[in-house]
N, C-alpha and C positions, 0 to 999 in steps of 0.2 A: 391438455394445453397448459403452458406453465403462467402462471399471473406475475406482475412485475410491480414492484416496490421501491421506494427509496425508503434509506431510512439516514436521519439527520443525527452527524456528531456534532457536540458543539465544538467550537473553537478551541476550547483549552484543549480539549479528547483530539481535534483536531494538531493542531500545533505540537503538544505532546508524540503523537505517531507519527509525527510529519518529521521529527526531530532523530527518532533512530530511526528513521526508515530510509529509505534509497528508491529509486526507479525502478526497481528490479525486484524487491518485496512483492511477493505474490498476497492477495487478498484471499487469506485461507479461515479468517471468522472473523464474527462481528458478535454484539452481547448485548442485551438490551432487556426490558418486560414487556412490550405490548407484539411479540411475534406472535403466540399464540390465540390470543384477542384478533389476532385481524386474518388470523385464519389462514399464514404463511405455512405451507408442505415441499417436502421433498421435489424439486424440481423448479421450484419458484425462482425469480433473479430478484437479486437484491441490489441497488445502486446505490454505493455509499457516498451520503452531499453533507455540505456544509453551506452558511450565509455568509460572504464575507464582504464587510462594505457595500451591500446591495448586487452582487454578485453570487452566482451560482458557482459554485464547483465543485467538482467530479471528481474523486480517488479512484474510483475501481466497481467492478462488481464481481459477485460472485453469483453460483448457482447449488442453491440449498443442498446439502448431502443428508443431514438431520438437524433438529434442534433437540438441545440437551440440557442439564444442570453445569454448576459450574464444575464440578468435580468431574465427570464425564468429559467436559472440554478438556476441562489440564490433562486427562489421562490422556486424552486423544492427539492433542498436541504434543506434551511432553512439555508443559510449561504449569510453573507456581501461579505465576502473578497474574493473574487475569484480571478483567473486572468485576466488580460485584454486583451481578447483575442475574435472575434469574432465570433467563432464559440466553443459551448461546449457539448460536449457530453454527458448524461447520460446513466448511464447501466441497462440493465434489469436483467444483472447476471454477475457474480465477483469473482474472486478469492479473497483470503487476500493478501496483501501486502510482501514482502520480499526484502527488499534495499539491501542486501548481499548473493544473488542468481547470480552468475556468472557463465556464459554458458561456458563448455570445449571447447576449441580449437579447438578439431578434430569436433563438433557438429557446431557451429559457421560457420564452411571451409565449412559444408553440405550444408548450409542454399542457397537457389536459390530466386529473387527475379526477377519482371517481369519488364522488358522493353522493351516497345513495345511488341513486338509479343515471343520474346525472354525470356529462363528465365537466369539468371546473377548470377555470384554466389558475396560474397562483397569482397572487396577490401582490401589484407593484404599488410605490407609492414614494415619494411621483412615480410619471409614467415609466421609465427606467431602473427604477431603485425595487430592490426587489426585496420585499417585509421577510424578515426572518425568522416569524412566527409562524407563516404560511407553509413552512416544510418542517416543524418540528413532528421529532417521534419515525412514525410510520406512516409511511400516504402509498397507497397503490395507485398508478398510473397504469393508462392506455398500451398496448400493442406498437401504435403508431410511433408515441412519446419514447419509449423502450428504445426503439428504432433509431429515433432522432439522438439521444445518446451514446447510441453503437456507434456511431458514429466517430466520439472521439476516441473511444478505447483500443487498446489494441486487443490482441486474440486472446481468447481465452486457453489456460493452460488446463488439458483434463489430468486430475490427479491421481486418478488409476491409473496410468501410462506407469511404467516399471520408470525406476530413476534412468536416468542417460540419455532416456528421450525427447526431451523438451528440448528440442532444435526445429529452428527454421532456416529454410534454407536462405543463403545471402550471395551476393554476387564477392567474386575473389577480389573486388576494391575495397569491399568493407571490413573494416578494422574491430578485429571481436578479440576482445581480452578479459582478463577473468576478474567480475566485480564485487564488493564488496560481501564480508561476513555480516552475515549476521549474526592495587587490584589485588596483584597479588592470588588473586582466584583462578582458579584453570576451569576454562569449559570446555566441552568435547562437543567435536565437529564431526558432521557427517560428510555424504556423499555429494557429486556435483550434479548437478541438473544443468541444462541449456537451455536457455531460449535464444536472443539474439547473441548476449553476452553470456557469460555462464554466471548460474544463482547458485550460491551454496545455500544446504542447510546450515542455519545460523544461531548463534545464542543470543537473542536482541542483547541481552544484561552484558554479553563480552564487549559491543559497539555503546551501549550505554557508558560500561568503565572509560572506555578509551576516551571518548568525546569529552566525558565529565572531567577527566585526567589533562587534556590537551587542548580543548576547547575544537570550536567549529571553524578559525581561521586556516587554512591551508600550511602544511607543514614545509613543505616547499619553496613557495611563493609568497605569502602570505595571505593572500586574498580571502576576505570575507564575505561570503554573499548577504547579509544583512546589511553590512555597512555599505553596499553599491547598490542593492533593491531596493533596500529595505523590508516593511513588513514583511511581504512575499519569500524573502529570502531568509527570514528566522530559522536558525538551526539547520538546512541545507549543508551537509558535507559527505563526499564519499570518505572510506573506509579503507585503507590498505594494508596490504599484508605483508609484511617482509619478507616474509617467504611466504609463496605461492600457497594455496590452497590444491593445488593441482601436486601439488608435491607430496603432499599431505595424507598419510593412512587414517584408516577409522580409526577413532577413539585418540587420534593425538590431544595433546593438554595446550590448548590455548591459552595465552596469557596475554590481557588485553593490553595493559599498560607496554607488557616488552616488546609484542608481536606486530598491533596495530597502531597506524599512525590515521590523522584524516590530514587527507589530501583533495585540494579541485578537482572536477573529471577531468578540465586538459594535462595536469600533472600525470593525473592517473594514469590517462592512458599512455602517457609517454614513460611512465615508470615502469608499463607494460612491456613496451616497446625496445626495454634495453633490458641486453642479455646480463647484464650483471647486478639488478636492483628487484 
């Protein structure tokens, strides 16, 4: 039977992933020092939360494939920058990402968590505000509690599946277009995967350039989702391509600055939508 965990980014680790990532970012590791302290194995779920203004929120989970060094990750992923952190996880299955998934109150008060022999429920204060101290690190939670989060997530993607395969089926109303990558530098892009929209293999550092280069207002439109949410909306923007990724062979040379633009999702998908953009 597999055991179930959250484990707490802060805000900045938060904000910072929240900022190149998309909806569509699959949750394929996380890095930390107390997994093997708390006695996390192959198979275990990991829910990765954050505090935000006495608020609970949800990015994702994943389902343990190994924990490793940090060297071991990059190899595994095919990434430099990781964090520095001694122990890292990779997933053998994954939701997509959601940085603006926040848990209700009354579902958050259900949530039990084990200590010792005991289960705890966390810690508000007042009755609604919920201490941000009470979920730092790693806490394993209930069966039940697990449950009560499934709830908001969508399906899990299993990453043995040969590429091609991550598609769900949709009814022929709904509008599927192909979503964002993940200077001067050229990165190489891989193959496409599906789930509702289609997920490329991605260079986060190609959509880092772009963003840093053009900022997070909408190229289009203008629209900023910070300046209309605010907080919530910090660094939110998709990512487009001027030419399709669907066009695209292996090992082409991306160039962020020339290639990608950000744009709002309504642009987007209407950029999808015409045969000549």
């Amino acid at each position: 039977m597999p055991r179930y965990f959250t484990h707490y980014w802060s805000n900045q680790t938060w904000n910072q992933q929240k900022k190149y990532s998309d909806e569509n970012n699959l949750l394929n590791h996380t890095a930390g020092n107390l997994f093997n302290e708390r006695g996390i194995a192959t198979g275990d779920e990991i829910y990765i939360v954050t505090v935000i203004k006495g608020r609970l929120y949800l990015c994702g989970k994943l389902i343990v494939s190994k924990i490793c060094d940090r060297d071991e990750a990059a190899a595994n992923l095919h990434l430099e920058d990781l964090w520095e952190a001694r122990e890292h996880i990779i997933a053998s299955a994954a939701t997509a990402t959601d940085f603006q998934l926040e848990v209700p109150v009354e579902v958050t008060q259900k949530l039990r968590f084990k200590s010792g022999k005991e289960l705890k429920p966390l810690l508000f204060s007042p009755a609604d505000y919920l201490n941000r101290q009470t979920l730092r690190g790693v806490r394993e939670l209930d069966s039940e509690s697990a449950s009560e989060l499934d709830e908001f997530l969508p399906s899990l993607i299993d990453f043995s599946e040969p590429l091609g395969s991550y598609h769900q089926p949709s009814s022929s109303s709904e509008e599927i277009f192909p979503d964002e990558v993940s200077s001067g530098q050229n990165y190489y892009e891989g193959a496409t995967k599906k789930i509702t929209v289609n997920v490329y293999e991605r260079s986060a550092k190609a959509r880092e350039d772009c963003i840093d280069n053009y900022g997070v207002s909408c190229s289009v439109c203008g629209f900023n989702f910070k300046e209309f949410y605010g907080e919530i909306g910090e660094g939110y923007i998709h990512v487009h391509h001027l030419k399709p990724l669907s066009e695209i062979g292996e090992g082409y040379k991306l160039d962020a600055v020339k290639d990608l633009r950000p744009v709002c999702p309504n642009c987007h998908a209407m950029l999808h939508r015409s045969k000549t953009v």
